[in-house]
N, C-alpha and C positions, 0 to 999 in steps of 0.2 A: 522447686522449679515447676514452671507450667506440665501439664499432663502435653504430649503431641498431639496435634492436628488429628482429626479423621482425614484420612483419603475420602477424596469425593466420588472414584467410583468411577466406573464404565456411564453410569446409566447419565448421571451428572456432567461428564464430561463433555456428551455426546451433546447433550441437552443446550451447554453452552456453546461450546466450538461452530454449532449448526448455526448459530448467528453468522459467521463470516461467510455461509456461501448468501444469503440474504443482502447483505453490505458491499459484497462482492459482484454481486450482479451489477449494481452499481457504479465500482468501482474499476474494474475490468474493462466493462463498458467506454468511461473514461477514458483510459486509459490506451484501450485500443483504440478505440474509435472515432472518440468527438473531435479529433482535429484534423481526421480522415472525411469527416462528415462537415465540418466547418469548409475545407477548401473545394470539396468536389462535392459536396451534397446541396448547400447554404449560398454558394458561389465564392468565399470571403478567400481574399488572397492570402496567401500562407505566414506571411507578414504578418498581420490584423489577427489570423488567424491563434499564431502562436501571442500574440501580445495578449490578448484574451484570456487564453487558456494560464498564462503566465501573472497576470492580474489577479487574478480568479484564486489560483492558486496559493498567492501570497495573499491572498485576503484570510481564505480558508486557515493560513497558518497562524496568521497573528490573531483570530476569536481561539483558536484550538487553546493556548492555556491559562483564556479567562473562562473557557467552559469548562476544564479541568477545575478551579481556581471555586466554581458554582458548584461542581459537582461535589468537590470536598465537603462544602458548608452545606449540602443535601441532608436533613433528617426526617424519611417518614416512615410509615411501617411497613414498606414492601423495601425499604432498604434506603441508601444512595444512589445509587446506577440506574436500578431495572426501572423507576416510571419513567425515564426517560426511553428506554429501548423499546416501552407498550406504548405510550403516548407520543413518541417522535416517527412513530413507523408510516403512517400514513401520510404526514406531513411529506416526510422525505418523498417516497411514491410520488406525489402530485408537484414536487419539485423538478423530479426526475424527469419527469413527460416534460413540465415546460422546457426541461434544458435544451431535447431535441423538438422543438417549435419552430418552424420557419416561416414568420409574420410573413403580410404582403406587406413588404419595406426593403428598402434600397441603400446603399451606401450608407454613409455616416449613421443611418436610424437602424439600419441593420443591425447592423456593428455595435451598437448601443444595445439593442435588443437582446442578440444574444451573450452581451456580458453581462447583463443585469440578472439572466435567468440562471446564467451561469453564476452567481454569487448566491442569488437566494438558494439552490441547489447545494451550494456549500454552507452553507448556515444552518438548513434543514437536517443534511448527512451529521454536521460538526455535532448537534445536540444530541443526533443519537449515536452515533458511533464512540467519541471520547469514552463517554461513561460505560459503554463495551467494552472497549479496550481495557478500560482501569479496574475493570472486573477480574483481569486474569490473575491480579497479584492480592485482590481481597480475599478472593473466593482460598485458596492456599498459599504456605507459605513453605511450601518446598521444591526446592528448584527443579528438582527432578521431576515433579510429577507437573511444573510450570516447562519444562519441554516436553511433554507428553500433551498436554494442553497447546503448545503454539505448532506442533505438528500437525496436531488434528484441527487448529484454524486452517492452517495453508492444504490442508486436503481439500475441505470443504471452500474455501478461496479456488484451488484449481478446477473444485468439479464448476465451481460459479465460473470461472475462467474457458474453461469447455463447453459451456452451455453457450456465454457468450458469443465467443470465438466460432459456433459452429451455425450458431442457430439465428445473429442478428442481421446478416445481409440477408440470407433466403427470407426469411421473415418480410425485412424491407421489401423486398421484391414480389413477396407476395401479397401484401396488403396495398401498396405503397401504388397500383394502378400506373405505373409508368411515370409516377411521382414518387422520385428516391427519397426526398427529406420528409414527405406523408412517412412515407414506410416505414423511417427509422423511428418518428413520430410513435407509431401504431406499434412497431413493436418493442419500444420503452415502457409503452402503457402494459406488457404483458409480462415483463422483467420485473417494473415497478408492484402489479399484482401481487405474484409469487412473494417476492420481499415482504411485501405489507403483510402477507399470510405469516409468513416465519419468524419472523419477529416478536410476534405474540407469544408463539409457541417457546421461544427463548426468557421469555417473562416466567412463564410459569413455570418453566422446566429446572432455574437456578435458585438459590439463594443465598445473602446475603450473611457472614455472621454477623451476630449481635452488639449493636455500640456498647463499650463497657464505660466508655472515659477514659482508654488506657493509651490509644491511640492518639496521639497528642499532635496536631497540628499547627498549622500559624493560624489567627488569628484576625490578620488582616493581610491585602492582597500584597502590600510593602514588606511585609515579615517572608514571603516567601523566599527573596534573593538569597538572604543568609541561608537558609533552608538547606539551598540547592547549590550556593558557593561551593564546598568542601566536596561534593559529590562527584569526584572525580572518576568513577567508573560512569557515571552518567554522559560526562560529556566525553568523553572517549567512545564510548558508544552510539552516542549526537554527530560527533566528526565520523567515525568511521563510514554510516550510515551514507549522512549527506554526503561523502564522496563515491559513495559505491553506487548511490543512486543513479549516477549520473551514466550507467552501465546499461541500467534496464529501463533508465527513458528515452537514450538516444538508439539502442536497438529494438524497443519495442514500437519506437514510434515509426521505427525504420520497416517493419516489416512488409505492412501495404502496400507500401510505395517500392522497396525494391522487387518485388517481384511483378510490379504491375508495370514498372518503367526499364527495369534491370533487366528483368528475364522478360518479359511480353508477355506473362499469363497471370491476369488478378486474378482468376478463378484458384489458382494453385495457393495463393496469400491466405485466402480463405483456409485452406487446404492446412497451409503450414501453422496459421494461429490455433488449428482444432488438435492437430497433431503435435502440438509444443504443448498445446495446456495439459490433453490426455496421457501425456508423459508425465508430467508431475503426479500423476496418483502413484507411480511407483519411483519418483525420486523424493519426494520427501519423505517417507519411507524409511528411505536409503540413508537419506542426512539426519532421521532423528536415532537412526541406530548407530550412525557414525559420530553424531553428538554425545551421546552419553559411552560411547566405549575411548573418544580423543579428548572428550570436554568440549564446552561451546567456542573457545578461543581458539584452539586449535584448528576445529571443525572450521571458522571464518577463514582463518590465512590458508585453508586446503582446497574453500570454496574460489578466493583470489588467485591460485594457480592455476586451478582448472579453466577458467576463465581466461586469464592471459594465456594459455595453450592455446585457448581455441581461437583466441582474436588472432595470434601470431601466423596460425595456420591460413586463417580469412584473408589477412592481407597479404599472406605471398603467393596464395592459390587466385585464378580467376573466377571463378564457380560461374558455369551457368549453365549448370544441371538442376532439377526442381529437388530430385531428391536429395542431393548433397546441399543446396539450398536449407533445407529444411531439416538438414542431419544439425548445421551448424547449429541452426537458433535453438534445435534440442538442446546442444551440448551449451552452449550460452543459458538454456532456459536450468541448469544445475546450479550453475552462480547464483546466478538472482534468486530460486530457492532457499539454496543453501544461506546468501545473505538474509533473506529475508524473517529466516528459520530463525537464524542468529540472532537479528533483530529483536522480534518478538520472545525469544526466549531468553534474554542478556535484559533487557528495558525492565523486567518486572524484579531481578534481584539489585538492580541501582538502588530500589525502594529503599529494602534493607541496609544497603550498605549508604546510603544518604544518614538513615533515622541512625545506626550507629553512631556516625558520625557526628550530628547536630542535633542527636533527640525529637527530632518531630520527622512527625510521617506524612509524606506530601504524596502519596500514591498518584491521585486522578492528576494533580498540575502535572507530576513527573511525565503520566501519558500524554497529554495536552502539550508540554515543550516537546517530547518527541516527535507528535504528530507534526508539532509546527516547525521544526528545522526540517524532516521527512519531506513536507510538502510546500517550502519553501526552496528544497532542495528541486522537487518534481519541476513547480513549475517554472524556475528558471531553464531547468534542463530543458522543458519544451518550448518556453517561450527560444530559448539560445537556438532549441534544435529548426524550431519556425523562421525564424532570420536567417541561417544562413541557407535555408534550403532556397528564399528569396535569393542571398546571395550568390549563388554558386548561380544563379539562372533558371530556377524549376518555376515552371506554369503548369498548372492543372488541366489536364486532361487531353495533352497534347504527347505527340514524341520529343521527349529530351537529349539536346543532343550530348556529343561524347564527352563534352569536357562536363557537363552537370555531372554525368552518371558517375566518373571517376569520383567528381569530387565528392559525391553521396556517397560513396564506399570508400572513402577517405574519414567523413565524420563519423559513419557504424564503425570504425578501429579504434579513430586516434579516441577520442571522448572516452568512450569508454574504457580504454587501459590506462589513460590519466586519471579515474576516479575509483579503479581499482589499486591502482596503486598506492594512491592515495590513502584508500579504505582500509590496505593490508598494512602501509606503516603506522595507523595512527594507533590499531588495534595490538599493536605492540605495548603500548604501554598501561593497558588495561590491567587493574589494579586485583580481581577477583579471580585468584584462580587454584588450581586445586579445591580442598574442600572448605574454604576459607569463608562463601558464604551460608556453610551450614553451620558452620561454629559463632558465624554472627547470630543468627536465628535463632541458636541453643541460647546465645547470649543474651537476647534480646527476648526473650522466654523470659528468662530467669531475672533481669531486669523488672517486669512488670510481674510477675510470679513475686 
């Protein structure tokens, strides 16, 4: 039997993980922002708005696992993954600023403009982030110390998420001359920076092990379906995922808008996006000591309770306090953690339990189809969550009247306890549990041993 793994170490850990607050800035950014910055920054109606961001997003998913798909058939001597996270860093950077660019163009060209910037944006992110992600299951192959690893992603995600969150409108404001979409402009270019800088340092700080030949792949890109047919913890984890999402894009995207229209003070939105991400340094934490003392299955259907408590309580209270405001999206910001945790730390033993099953190891595609159902999932949810906010009557930057607001804290409930629930039954029939994928690993040792 193979000799085990070395542990990689505090020092190695660190070295890797610090890529997500880099990707993060980015990503956050998104996430918070760009469809806050599309309707009230850009002029673009919320409509167009979300259709964009929604396009965009299903673009990003369907390259994600032909760039898995590249990354696999990668052989040079700094590895598979890392030239792309040194040589895509810059690239990405100068993507990033175009995203937030507001041509002098109007209507239709507008609209065109910023989806076009918006795709290349995603194409730049897609070549360097995949081959990050698919790092987390090369670099080790113990699960245990692959949640010790997606923990310390989502720190370094949160502090990118607090940095964001705290520092991208005053930024605006400050550069931006009484010109909001300059602002936002100017302060991507300093987001984009920082990134370009860390990402380097992610290059050198990791490595690759060594091809042996033992690692047996598909061969061509038709070979992979069989690959990943039988990989039933895969897609149970693909389902559970794209349902739960639908939790943290319909109240994240919620948050600007309700307290700018709900309660009357955007200054306090600010307030609550800095104070929800700065909680997450001591809730994931929390969920990766609570993962390894319940297990990650467990940990998921404890993160879907919590979650539906707090919606339940959302819908029968009226909240229009800042602080209780801003207690909820805490206690909301422990789900999406907690799922996210899950996520990240559940995707990387699929591997194993795929190659078990079928003999070939599809690592990078495996991340690349997770990215792409994740962010096919994203951007329906925003694109859906953009229409109806058309629907129900919202126009930008005016007072909404009472039936919009009702109906805006009608989709921050219902959406997201349908996709939680969703999330928590699918994760039931998840196939890996107990110590079942250490005895694959032992097995899968001793196989090529």
């Amino acid at each position: 039997m193979s000799a085990p793994a070395r542990k990689l170490g505090f020092g190695r850990i660190l070295g890797f993980t610090v890529g997500d607050y880099a990707f993060n800035l980015y990503w956050q950014s998104v996430s918070l922002f760009l469809l806050f910055f599309y309707t009230d920054a850009v002029g673009l109606s919320a409509g167009v708005a979300g259709l964009i961001y929604m396009i965009a997003s299903i673009f990003d998913a369907v390259i994600d696992p032909f760039m898995g798909a590249i990354a696999d058939r990668t052989r040079t001597r700094w590895g598979r993954y890392r030239p792309y996270i040194l040589f895509g860093a810059p690239f990405t950077g100068i993507a990033f600023m175009l995203l937030y660019y507001r041509p002098p163009l109007d209507g239709a060209g507008l609209a065109l403009w910023m989806l076009a910037a918006h795709i290349i944006f995603r194409i730049a992110y897609t070549v360097a982030s995949i081959p990050y992600t698919a790092m987390s299951a090369r670099i080790t192959p113990d699960s245990l110390e692959r949640g010790t690893i997606a923990g310390g992603r989502i720190i370094f995600a949160t502090l990118a998420g607090l940095t964001v969150a705290t520092l991208t409108q005053p930024l605006a404001s400050a550069l931006g001359g009484g010109d909001v979409a300059r602002g936002f402009f100017w302060a991507s270019g300093i987001f984009a920076l920082i990134a370009t800088i860390v990402l380097p340092l992610v290059f050198l700080a990791t490595r690759e092990p060594e091809e042996t030949g033992l690692d047996k792949g598909p061969e061509r890109l038709a070979d992979y379906w069989p690959a990943l047919r039988d990989n039933r913890a895969l897609w149970v984890v693909v389902i559970a995922i794209c349902t739960g999402v639908v939790c943290s894009t319909a109240l994240g995207k919620s948050v600007l808008y309700y307290f700018k229209y709900y309660l009357g003070d955007e200054a306090a939105g600010r307030q609550a996006l800095s104070v929800t991400a700065a909680s997450g340094l001591l809730i994931v934490p929390a969920w990766v000591y609570v993962t390894k003392w319940i297990g990650k299955r467990a940990a998921w259907l404890a993160a879907i309770v919590w979650g539906l408590a707090g919606l339940g309580v959302f819908a029968l209270v009226d909240i229009r306090s800042v602080g209780l405001a801003i207690a909820f999206f805490v206690w909301m910001h422990v789900t999406s953690l907690g799922l996210a945790l899950g996520f990240w730390s559940l995707l990387p033993d699929t591997v194993e339990y795929g190659e078990w099953r079928t003999g070939m190891r599809t690592e990078s595609f495996v991340f690349g189809l997770g990215a792409f159902f994740l962010k096919v999932a994203l951007g329906l949810g925003a694109g859906l969550y953009g229409w109806l906010l058309e629907l129900i009557g919202y126009h930008a930057n005016v007072v909404q009247s009472a039936e919009t607001l009702a109906a805006m804290k009608l989709l921050m409930t219902a959406l997201p306890a349908i996709g939680l629930l969703l999330a928590g039954a699918a994760m039931i029939f998840y196939p890996l549990r107990g110590r079942m994928h250490d005895d694959i690993v032992r097995e899968l040792a001793a196989r090529k041993g």
